[in-house]
C-alpha positions as CSV (number, residue, x, y, z in Angstrom):
1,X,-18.3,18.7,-33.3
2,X,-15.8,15.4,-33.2
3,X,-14.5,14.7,-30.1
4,X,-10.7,13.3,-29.6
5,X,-10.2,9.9,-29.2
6,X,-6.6,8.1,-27.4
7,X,-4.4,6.6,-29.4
8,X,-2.3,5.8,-26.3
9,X,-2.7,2.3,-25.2
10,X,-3.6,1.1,-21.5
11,X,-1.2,0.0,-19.4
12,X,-1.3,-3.6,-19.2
13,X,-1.8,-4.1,-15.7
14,X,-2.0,-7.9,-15.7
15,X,1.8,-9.0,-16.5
16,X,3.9,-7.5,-13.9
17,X,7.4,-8.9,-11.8
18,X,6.8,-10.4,-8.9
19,X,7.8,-8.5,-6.1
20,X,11.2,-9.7,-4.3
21,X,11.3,-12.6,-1.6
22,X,13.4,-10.2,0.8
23,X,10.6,-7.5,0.0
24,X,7.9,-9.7,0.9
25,X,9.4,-11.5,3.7
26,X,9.5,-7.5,5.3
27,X,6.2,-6.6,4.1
28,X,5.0,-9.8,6.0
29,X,6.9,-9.0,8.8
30,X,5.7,-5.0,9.3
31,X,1.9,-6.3,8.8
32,X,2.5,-9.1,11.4
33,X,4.1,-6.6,13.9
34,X,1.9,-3.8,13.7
35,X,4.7,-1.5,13.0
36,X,3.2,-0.3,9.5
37,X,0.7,1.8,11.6
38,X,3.4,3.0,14.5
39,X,4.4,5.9,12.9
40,X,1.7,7.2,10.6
41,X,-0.7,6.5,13.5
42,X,-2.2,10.0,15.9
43,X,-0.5,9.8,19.4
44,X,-1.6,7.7,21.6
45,X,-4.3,6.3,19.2
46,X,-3.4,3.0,19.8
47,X,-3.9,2.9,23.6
48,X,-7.8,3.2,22.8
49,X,-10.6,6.2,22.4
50,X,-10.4,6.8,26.4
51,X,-6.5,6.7,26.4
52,X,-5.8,3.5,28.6
């Protein structure tokens, strides 16, 4: 039995743009400020396991 092989080739995942300076001046600021997790986050989560 011959099994089928890809002729598709990989992505190359090494040579890719460079994301934006206004992109990553806002990426920098959401990770800084804690706002990435605000809104994805269960209620109340971040006031602690005992809700304080």
């Amino acid at each position: 039995m011959a099994t089928l092989a890809s002729t598709a080739l990989a992505p190359n995942v090494y040579d890719a743009e460079p994301i934006p300076a206004a992109a990553r001046a806002e990426i920098d600021r959401l990770l800084q400020s804690g706002d990435l997790f605000r809104y994805t986050a269960p209620c109340g989560c971040a006031r602690g396991a005992a809700g304080t």
